[in-house]
C-alpha positions as CSV (number, residue, x, y, z in Angstrom):
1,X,96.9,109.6,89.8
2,X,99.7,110.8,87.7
3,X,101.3,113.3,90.4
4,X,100.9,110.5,92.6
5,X,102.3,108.0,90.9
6,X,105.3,110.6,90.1
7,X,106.1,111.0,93.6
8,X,106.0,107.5,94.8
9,X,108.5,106.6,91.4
10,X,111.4,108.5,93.2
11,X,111.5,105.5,96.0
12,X,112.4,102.1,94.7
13,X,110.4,100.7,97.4
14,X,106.7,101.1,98.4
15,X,104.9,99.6,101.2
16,X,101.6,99.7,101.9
17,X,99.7,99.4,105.0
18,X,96.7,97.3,104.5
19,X,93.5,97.8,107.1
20,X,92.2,101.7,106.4
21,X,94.9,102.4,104.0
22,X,93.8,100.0,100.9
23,X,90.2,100.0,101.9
24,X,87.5,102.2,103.8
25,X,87.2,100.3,107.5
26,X,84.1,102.0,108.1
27,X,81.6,100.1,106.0
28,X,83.2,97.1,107.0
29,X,82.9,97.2,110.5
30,X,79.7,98.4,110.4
31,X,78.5,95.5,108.7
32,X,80.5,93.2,110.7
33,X,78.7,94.6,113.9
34,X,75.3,94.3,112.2
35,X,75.8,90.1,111.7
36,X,77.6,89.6,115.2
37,X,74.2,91.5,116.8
38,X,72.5,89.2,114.8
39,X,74.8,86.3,115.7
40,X,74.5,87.2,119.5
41,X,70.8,86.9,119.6
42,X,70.5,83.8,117.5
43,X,73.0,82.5,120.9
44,X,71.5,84.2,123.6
45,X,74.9,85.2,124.8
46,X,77.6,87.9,123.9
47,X,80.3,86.1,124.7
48,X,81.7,86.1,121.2
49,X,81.1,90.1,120.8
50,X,83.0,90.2,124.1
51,X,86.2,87.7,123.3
52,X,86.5,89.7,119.8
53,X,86.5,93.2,121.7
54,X,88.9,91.8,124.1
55,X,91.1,90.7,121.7
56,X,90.8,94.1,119.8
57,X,91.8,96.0,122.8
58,X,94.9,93.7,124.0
59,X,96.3,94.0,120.2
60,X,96.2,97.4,120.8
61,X,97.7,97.6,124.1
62,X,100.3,95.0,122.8
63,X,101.2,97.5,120.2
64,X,101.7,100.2,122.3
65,X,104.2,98.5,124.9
66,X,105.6,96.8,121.2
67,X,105.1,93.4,123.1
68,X,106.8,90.3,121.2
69,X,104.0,87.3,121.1
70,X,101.6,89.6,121.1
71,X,99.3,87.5,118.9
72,X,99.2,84.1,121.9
73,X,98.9,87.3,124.1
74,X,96.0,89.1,122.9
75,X,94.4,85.6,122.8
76,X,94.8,84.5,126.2
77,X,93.9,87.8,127.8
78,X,90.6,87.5,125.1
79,X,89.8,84.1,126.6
80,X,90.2,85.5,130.2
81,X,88.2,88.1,130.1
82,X,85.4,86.0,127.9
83,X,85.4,83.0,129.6
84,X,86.0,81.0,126.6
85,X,89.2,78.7,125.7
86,X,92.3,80.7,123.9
87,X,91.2,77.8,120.9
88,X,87.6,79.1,121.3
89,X,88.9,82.7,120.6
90,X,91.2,81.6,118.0
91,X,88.5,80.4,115.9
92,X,86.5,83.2,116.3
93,X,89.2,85.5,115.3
94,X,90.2,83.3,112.5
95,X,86.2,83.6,111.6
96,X,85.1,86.8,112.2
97,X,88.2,88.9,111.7
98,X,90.1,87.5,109.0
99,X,87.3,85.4,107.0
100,X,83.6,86.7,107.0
101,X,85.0,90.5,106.3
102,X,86.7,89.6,103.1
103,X,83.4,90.2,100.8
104,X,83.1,93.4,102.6
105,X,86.3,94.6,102.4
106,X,86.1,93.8,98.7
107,X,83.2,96.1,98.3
108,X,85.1,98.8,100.1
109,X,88.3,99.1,98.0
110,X,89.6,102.5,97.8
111,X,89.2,103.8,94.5
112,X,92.8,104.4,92.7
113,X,94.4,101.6,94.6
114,X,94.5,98.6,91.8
115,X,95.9,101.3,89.0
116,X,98.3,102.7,91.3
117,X,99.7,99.1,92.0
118,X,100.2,98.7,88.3
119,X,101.6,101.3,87.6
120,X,104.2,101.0,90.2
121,X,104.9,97.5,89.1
122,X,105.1,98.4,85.5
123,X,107.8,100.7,86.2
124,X,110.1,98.5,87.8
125,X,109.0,99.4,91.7
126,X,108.9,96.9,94.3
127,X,105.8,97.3,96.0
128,X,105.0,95.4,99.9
129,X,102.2,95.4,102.0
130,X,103.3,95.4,105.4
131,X,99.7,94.8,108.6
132,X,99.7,94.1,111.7
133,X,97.4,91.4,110.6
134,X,97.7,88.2,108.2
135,X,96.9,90.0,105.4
136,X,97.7,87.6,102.1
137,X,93.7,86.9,101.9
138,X,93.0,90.3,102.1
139,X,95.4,91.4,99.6
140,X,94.2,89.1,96.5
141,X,90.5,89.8,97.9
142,X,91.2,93.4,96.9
143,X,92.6,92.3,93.8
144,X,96.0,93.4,94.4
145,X,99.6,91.7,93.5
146,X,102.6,93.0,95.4
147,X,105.7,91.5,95.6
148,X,105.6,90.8,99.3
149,X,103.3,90.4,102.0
150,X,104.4,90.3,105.2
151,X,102.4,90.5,108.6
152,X,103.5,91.4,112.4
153,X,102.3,87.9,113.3
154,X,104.7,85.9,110.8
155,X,107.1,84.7,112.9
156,X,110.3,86.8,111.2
157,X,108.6,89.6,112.4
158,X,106.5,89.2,115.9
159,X,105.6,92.7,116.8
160,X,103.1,95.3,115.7
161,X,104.1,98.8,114.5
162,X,105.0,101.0,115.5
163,X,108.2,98.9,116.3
164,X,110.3,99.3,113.1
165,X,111.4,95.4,112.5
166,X,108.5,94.7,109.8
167,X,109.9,97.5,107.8
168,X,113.6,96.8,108.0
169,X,112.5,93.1,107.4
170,X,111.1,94.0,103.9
171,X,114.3,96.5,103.7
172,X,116.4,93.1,104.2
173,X,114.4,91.2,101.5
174,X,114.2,93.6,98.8
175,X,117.9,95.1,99.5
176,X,116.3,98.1,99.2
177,X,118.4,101.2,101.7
178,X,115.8,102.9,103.8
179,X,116.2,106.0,101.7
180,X,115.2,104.3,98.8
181,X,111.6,103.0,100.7
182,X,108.5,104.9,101.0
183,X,105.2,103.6,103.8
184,X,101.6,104.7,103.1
185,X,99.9,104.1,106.2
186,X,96.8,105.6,107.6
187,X,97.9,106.1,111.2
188,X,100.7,108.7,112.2
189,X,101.4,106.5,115.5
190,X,101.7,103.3,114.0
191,X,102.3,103.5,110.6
192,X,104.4,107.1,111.2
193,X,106.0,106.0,113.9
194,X,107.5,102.8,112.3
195,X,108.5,104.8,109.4
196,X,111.0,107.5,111.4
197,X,112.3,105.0,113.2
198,X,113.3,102.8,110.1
199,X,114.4,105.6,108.4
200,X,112.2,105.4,105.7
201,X,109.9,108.0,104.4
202,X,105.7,108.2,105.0
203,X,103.1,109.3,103.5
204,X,99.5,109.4,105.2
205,X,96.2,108.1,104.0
206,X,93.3,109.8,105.1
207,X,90.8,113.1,105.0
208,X,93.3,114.7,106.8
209,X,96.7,115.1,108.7
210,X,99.2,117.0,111.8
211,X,101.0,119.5,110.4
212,X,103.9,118.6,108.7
213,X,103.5,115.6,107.4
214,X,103.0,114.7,103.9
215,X,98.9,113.5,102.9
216,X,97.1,111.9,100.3
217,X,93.6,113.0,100.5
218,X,92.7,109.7,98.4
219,X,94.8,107.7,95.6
220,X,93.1,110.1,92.7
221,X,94.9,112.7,94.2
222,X,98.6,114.4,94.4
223,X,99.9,114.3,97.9
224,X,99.9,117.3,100.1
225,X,102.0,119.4,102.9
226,X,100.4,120.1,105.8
227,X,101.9,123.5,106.9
């Protein structure tokens, strides 16, 4: 934690992606599959395991072409291809995406995560979260206070990563040069790809990494160089 800490203390800035880089996914959508089998039965019908994966698969899409509106998008083409209303799919979205995972993504806090926020703060860092999500309930579910949360659907920002605006958005607000700004992120795509273009450095999140780009193995650990 200490080596870590060091090297994130030469950035004034920090920003943290949220899904998969402040908690293990896995766990989480494995339980989330388990009560929407269970949900599906209990209806008869799949329609909501359908609209979800259909909205999964647009905001995915929508990231890759860096579509603006992308949220209203990925709705609509979720209600088309579900034959439910967009406010149908909304709800379920709202429900199944943002508020029954929050006790499992609790649970499934990467260990490190709450000291390493501290310590950053205690030291005079600015530290962000920056998702592609609405991530403020997830953020105080996992316990955590940064100085600024800020999602691709708030409407300052309107497009997912790997489009850089998020990042030079919290570069904007914090005053902070790009130089002076750091992104852990758990994609090299999204979260990489965001970072280069904003000028700001990355660091990846995860068991392991391309070469040539720097990794934390986990947030007990000093970050490494891939050769």
């Amino acid at each position: 934690m200490s080596d870590l800490l060091d090297h994130l203390l030469q950035y004034r800035l920090v920003v943290f992606d949220v899904d998969g880089t402040l908690y293990d996914q896995r766990p989480v959508r494995r339980g989330m599959l388990w009560h929407l089998l269970l949900g599906a039965l209990r209806e008869g019908s799949p329609r909501t395991i359908l609209a979800l994966r259909a909205y999964r698969h647009a905001k995915e899409e929508l990231a890759a072409q860096e579509a603006f509106g992308h949220e209203a998008t990925a709705r609509r083409r979720a209600a088309k291809a579900s034959g439910l209303s967009e406010e149908t799919v909304g709800g379920l979205v709202e429900e199944w995406m943002r508020e029954r995972p929050l006790p499992l993504v609790a649970r499934a806090r990467f260990p490190g995560v709450v000291e390493l926020f501290e310590g950053l703060r205690r030291a005079g860092r600015l530290v962000a979260v920056l998702s592609d999500h609405p991530a403020k309930a997830k953020v105080d579910t996992l316990g955590l206070r940064p100085d600024l949360v800020v999602a691709a659907t708030d409407a300052a920002v309107d497009v997912q990563k790997p489009h850089p605006k998020g990042l030079e958005w919290i570069l904007g607000e914090t005053g902070c040069r790009p130089g002076e700004a750091v992104l852990v992120g758990d994609r090299v795509d999204r979260d990489g790809g965001a970072a280069e273009r904003a000028g700001v450095a990355f660091l990846l999140r995860g068991p392991a990494a391309p070469p040539g780009v720097l990794h934390l193995p986990s947030y007990l650990s000093a970050p490494e160089q891939v050769a």
